[in-house]
Biopython code that builds the backbone (N, CA, C, O; Angstrom):
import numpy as np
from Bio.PDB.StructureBuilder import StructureBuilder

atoms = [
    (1, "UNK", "N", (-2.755, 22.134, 9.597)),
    (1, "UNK", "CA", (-2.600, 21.470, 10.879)),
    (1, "UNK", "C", (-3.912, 21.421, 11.649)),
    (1, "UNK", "O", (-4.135, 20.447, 12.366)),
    (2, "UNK", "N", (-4.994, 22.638, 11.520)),
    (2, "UNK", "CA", (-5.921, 22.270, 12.118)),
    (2, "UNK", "C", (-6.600, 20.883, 11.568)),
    (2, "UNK", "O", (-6.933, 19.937, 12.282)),
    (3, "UNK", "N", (-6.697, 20.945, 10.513)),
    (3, "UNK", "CA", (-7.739, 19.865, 10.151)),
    (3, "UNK", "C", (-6.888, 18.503, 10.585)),
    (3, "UNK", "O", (-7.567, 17.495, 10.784)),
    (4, "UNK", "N", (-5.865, 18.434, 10.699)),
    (4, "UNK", "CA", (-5.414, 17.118, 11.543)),
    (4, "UNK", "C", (-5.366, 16.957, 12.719)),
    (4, "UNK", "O", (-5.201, 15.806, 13.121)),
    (5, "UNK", "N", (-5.523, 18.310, 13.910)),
    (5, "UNK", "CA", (-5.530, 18.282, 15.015)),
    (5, "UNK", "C", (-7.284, 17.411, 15.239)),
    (5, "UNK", "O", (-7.635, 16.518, 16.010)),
    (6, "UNK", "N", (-7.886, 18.029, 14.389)),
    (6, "UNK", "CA", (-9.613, 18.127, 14.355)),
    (6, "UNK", "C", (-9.853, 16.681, 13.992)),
    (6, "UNK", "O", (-10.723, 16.153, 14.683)),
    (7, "UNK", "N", (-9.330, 15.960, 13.135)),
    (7, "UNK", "CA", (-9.447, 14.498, 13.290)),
    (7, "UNK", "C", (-8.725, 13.464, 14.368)),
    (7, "UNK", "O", (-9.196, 12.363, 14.654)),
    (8, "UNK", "N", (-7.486, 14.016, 14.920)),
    (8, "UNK", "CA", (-6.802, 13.341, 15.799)),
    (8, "UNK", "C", (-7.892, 13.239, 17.205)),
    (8, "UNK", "O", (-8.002, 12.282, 17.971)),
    (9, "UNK", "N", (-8.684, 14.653, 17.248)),
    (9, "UNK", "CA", (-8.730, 15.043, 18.883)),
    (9, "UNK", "C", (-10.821, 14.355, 18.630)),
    (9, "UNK", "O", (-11.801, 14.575, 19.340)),
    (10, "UNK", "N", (-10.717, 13.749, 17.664)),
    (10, "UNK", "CA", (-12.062, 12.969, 17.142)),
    (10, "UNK", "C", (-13.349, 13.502, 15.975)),
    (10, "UNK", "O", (-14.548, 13.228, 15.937)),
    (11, "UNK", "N", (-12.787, 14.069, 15.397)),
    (11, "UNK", "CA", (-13.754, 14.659, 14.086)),
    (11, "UNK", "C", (-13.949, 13.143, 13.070)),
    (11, "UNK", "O", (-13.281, 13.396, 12.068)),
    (12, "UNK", "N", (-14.185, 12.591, 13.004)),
    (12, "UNK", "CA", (-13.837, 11.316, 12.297)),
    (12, "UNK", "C", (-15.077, 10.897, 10.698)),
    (12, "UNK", "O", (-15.153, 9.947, 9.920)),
    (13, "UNK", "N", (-15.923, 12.350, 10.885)),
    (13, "UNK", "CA", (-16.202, 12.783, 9.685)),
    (13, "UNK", "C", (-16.218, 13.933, 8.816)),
    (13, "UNK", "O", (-15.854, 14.963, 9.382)),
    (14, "UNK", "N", (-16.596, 14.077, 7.375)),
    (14, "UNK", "CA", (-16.588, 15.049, 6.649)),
    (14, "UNK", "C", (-16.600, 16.158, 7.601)),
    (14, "UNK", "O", (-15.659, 16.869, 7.954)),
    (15, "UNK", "N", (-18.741, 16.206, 8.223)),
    (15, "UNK", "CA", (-18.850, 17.273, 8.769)),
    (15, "UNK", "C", (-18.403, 17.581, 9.648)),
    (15, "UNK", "O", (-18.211, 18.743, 10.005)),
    (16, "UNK", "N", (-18.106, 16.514, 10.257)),
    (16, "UNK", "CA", (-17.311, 17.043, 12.031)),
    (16, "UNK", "C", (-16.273, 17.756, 11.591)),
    (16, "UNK", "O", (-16.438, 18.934, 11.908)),
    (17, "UNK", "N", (-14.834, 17.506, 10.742)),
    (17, "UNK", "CA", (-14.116, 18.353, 10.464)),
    (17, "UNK", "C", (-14.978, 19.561, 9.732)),
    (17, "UNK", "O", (-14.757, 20.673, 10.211)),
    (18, "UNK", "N", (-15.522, 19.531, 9.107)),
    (18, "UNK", "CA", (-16.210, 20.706, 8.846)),
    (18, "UNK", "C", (-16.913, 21.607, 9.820)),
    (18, "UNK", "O", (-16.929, 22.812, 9.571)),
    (19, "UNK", "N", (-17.501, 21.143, 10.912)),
    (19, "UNK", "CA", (-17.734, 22.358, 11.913)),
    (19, "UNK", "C", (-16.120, 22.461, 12.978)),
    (19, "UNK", "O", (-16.268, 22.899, 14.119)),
    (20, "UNK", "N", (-15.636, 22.322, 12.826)),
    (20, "UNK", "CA", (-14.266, 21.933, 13.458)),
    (20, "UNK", "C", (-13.462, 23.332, 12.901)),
    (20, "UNK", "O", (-13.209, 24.357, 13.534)),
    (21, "UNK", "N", (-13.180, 23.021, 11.595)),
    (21, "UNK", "CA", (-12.141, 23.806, 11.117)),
    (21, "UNK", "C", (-12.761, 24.942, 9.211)),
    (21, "UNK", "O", (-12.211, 25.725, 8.437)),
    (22, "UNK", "N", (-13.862, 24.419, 9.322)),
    (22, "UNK", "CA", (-14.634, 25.287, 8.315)),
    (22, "UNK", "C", (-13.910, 24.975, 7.138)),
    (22, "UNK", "O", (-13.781, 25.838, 6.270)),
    (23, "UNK", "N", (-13.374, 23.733, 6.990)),
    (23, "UNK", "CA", (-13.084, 23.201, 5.921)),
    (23, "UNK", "C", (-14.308, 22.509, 4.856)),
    (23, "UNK", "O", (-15.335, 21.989, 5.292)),
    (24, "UNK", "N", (-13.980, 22.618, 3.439)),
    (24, "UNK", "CA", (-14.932, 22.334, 2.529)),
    (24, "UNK", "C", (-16.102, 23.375, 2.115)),
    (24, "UNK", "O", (-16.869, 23.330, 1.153)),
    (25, "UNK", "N", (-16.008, 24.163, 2.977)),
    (25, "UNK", "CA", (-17.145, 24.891, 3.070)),
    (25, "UNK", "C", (-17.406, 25.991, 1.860)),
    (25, "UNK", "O", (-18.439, 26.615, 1.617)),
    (26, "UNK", "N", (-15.889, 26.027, 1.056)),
    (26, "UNK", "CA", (-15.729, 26.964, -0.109)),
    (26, "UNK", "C", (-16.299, 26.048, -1.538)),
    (26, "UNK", "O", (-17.339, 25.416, -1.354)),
    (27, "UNK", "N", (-15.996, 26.008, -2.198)),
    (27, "UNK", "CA", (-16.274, 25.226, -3.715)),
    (27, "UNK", "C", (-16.123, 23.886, -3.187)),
    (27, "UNK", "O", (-16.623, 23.089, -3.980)),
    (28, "UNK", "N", (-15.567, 23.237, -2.024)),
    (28, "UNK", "CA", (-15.802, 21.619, -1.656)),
    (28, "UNK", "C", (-14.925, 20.838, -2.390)),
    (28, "UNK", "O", (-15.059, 19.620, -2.504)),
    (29, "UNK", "N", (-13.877, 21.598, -2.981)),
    (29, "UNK", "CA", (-12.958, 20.363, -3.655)),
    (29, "UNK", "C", (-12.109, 19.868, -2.997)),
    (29, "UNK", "O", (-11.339, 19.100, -3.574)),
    (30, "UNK", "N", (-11.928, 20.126, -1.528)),
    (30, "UNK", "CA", (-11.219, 19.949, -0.496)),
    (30, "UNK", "C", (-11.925, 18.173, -0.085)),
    (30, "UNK", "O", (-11.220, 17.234, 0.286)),
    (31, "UNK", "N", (-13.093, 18.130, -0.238)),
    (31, "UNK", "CA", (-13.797, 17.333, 0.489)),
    (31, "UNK", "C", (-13.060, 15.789, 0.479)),
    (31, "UNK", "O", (-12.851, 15.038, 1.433)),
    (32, "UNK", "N", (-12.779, 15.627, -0.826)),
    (32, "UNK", "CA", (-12.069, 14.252, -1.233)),
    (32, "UNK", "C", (-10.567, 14.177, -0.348)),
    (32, "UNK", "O", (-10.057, 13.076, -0.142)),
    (33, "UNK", "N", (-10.019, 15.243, 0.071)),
    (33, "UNK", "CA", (-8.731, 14.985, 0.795)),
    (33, "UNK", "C", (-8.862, 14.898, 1.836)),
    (33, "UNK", "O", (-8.121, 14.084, 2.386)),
    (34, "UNK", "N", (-9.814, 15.634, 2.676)),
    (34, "UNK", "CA", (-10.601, 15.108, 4.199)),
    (34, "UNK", "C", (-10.477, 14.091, 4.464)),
    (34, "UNK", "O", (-9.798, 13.597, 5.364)),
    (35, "UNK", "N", (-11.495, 13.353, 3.273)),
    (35, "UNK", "CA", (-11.933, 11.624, 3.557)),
    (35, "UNK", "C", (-10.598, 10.867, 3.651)),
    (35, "UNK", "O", (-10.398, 10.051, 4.551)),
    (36, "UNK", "N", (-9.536, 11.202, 2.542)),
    (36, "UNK", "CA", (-8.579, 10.129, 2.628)),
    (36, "UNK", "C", (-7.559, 10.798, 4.061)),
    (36, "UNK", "O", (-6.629, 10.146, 4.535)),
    (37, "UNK", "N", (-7.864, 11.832, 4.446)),
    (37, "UNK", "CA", (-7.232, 12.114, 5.902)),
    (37, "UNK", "C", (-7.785, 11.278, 7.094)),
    (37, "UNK", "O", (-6.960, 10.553, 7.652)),
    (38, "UNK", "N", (-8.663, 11.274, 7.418)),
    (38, "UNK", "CA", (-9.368, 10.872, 8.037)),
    (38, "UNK", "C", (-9.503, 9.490, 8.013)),
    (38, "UNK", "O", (-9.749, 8.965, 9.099)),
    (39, "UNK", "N", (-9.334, 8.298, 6.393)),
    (39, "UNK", "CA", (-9.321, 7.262, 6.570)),
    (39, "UNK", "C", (-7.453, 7.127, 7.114)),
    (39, "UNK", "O", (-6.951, 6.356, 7.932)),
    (40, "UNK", "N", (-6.975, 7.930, 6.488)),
    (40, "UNK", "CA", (-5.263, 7.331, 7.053)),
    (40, "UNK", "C", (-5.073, 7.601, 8.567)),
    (40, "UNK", "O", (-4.507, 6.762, 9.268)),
    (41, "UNK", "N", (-5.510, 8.682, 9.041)),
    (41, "UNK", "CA", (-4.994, 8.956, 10.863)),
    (41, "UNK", "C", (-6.186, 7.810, 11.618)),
    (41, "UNK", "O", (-5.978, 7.186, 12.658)),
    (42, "UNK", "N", (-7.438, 7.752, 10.782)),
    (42, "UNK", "CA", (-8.139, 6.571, 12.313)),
    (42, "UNK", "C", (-8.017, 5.024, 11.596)),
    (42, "UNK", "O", (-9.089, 4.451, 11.788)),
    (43, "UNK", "N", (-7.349, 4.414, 11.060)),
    (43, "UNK", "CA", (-7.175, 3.086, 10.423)),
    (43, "UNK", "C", (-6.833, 2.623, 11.283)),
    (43, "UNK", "O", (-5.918, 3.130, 11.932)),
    (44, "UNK", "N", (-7.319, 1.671, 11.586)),
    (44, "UNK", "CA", (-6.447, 0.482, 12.808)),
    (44, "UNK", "C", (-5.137, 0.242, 12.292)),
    (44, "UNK", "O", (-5.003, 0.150, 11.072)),
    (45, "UNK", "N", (-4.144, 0.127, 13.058)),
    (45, "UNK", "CA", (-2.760, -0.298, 12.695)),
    (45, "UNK", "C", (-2.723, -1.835, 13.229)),
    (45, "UNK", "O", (-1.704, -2.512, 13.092)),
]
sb = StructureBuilder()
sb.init_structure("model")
sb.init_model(0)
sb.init_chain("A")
sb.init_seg("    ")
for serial, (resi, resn, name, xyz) in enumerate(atoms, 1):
    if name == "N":
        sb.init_residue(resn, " ", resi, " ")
    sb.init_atom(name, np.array(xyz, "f"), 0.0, 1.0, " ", f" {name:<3s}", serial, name[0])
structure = sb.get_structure()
């Protein structure tokens, strides 16, 4: 939930969620699910 609060409240990249919620920061295989988070919550509807 953080990392969706952290893109909702404007992290709208990798690193921003990454100083946000210290995500990716382990082995980084996280990184690829960020991006597609981040493209689905800020997409224009």
């Amino acid at each position: 939930m953080d990392i969706i609060k952290a893109i909702v409240n404007g992290a709208t990249t990798v690193d921003a969620v990454q100083k946000e919620t210290y995500a990716t920061m382990g082995m980084g295989c996280c990184t690829h699910e960020i991006e597609r988070l981040i493209e689905s919550l800020c997409s224009p509807e």
